[in-house]
C-alpha positions in Angstrom: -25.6 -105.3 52.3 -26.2 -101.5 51.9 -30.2 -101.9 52.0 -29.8 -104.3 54.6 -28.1 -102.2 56.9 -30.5 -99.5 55.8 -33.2 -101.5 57.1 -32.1 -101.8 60.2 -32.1 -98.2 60.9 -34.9 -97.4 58.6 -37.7 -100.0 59.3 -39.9 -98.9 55.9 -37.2 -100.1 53.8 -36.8 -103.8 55.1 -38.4 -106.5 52.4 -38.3 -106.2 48.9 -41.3 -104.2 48.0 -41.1 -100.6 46.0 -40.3 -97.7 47.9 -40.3 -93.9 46.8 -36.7 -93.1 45.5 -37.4 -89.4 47.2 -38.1 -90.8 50.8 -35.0 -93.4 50.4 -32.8 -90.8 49.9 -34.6 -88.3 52.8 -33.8 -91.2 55.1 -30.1 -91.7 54.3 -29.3 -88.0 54.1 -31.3 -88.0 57.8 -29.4 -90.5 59.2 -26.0 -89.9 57.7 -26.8 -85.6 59.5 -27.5 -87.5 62.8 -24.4 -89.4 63.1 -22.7 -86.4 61.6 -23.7 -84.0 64.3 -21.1 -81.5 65.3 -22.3 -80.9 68.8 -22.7 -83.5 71.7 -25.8 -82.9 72.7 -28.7 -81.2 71.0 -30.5 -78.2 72.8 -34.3 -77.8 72.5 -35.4 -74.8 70.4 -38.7 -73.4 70.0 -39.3 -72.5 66.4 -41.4 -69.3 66.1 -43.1 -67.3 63.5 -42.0 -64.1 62.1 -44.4 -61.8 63.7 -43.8 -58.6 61.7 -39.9 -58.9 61.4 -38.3 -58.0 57.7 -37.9 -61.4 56.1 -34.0 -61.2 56.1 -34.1 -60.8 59.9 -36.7 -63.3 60.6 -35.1 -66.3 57.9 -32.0 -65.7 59.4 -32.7 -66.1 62.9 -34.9 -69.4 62.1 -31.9 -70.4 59.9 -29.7 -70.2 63.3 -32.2 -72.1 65.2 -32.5 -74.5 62.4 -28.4 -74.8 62.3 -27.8 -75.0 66.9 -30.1 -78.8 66.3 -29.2 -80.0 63.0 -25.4 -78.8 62.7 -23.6 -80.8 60.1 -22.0 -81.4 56.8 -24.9 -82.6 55.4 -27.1 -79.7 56.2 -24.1 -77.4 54.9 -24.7 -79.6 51.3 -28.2 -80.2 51.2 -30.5 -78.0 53.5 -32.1 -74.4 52.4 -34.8 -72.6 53.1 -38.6 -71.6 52.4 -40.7 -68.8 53.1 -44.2 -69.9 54.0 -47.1 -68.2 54.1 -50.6 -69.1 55.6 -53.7 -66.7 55.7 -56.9 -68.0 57.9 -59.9 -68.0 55.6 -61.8 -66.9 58.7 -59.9 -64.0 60.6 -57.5 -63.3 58.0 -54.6 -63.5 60.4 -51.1 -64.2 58.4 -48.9 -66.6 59.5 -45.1 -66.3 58.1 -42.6 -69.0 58.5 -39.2 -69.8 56.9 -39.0 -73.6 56.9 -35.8 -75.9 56.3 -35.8 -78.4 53.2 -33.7 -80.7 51.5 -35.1 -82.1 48.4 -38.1 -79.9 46.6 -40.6 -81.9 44.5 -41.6 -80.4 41.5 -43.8 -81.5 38.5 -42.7 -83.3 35.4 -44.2 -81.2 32.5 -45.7 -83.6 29.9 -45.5 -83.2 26.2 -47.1 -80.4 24.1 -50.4 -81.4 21.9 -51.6 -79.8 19.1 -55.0 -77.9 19.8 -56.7 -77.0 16.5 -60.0 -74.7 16.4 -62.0 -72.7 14.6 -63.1 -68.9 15.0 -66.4 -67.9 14.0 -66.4 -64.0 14.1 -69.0 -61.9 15.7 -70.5 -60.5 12.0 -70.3 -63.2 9.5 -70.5 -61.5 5.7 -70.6 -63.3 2.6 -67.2 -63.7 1.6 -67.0 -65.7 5.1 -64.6 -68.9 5.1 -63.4 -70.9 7.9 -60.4 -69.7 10.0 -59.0 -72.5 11.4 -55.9 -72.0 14.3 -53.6 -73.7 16.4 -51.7 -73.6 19.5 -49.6 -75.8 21.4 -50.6 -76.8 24.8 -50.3 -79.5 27.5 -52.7 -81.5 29.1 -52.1 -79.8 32.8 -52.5 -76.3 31.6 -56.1 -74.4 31.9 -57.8 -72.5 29.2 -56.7 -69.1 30.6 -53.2 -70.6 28.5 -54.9 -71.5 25.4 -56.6 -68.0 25.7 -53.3 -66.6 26.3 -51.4 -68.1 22.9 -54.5 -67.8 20.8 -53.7 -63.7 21.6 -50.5 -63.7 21.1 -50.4 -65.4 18.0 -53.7 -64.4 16.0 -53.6 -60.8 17.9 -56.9 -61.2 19.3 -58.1 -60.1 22.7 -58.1 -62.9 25.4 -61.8 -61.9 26.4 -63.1 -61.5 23.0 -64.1 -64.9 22.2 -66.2 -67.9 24.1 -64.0 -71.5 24.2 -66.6 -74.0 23.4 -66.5 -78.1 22.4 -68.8 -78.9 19.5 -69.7 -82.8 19.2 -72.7 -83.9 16.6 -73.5 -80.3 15.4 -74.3 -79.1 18.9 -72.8 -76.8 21.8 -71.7 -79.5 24.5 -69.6 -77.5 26.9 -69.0 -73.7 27.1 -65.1 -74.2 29.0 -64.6 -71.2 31.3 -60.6 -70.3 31.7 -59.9 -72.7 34.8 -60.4 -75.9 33.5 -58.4 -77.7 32.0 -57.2 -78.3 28.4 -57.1 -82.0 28.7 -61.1 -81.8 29.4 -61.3 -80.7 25.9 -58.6 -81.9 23.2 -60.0 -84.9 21.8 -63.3 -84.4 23.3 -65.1 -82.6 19.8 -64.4 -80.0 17.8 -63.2 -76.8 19.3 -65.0 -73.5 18.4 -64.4 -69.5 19.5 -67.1 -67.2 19.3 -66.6 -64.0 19.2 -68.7 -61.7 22.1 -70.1 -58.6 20.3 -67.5 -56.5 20.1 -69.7 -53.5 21.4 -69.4 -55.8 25.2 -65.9 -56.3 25.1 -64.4 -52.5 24.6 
């Protein structure tokens, strides 16, 4: 009976096919602020940008703005606020905002995997043997990470060594620090070189 009556109001949600649990709950909260409303009638209220005001002056007065058409219990329970900030690529201009929301979405971290390399040093003597590392990473985070923990926990400097993949004895990606680890676990086997120290003081 619920998603029945839901349907009625909220058109997206009639039938039986699947529907973002995020949205269905935007849409009730929505609703159940509307016929919540304190006030009889809601005024119109232009929403405008900060223009140079401190931050606590200009999110409170869009705050008050927000609150004159959307006052209600639900809004006192679920809304806050966001500072946004836009810069034009072409003029440079910067546009501030402080926005209203009620749900954030935010990512679902995946699992760690083991990363295992190898470090070849710069000078290679004769009492050489493999030094073989690992660090624990996920699949979303970018080689400026793996850089990061291979530092911290083999005290080496982040720009002291190359990130390459090594498949059938040869080089087959040199991996600057923006992609992404998932383009190289499982793809070959994972060698740092070590830059000269000399041109990496």
């Amino acid at each position: 009976m619920f998603k029945r009556i839901l349907g009625e109001y909220a058109q997206q949600f009639q039938g039986y096919g699947q529907h973002d649990s995020q949205e269905c709950i935007n849409s009730i909260l929505d609703l159940l602020s509307e016929d919540l409303y304190r006030k009889l009638k809601k005024p119109y209220v232009e929403m405008t940008e900060a223009n140079g005001k401190s931050d606590a002056l200009a999110s409170e007065e869009a705050w008050i703005k927000h609150l004159i058409r959307n006052e209600s219990v639900i809004v006192d329970l679920f809304h806050g606020q966001y500072k946004s900030t836009l810069v034009c690529s072409i003029c440079s201009k910067v546009s501030v905002t402080f926005d209203p929301f009620m749900t954030l979405s935010l990512p679902i971290p995946g699992k760690k995997e083991k990363a295992s390399f190898f470090y070849v040093p710069y000078n290679i003597g004769k009492d050489y043997t493999n030094f073989k590392g690992e660090v624990f990473l996920r699949e979303s985070d970018n080689i400026k990470e793996f850089r990061s923990q291979v530092a911290r926990k083999y005290e080496r400097s982040e720009g002291s060594f190359l990130v390459t993949v090594v498949q059938d004895n040869m080089i087959k990606k040199m991996v600057d620090q923006n992609t992404r680890v998932e383009e190289i676990l499982n793809q070959g086997v994972i060698l740092l070189y070590e830059i000269n120290p000399e041109l990496n003081p």
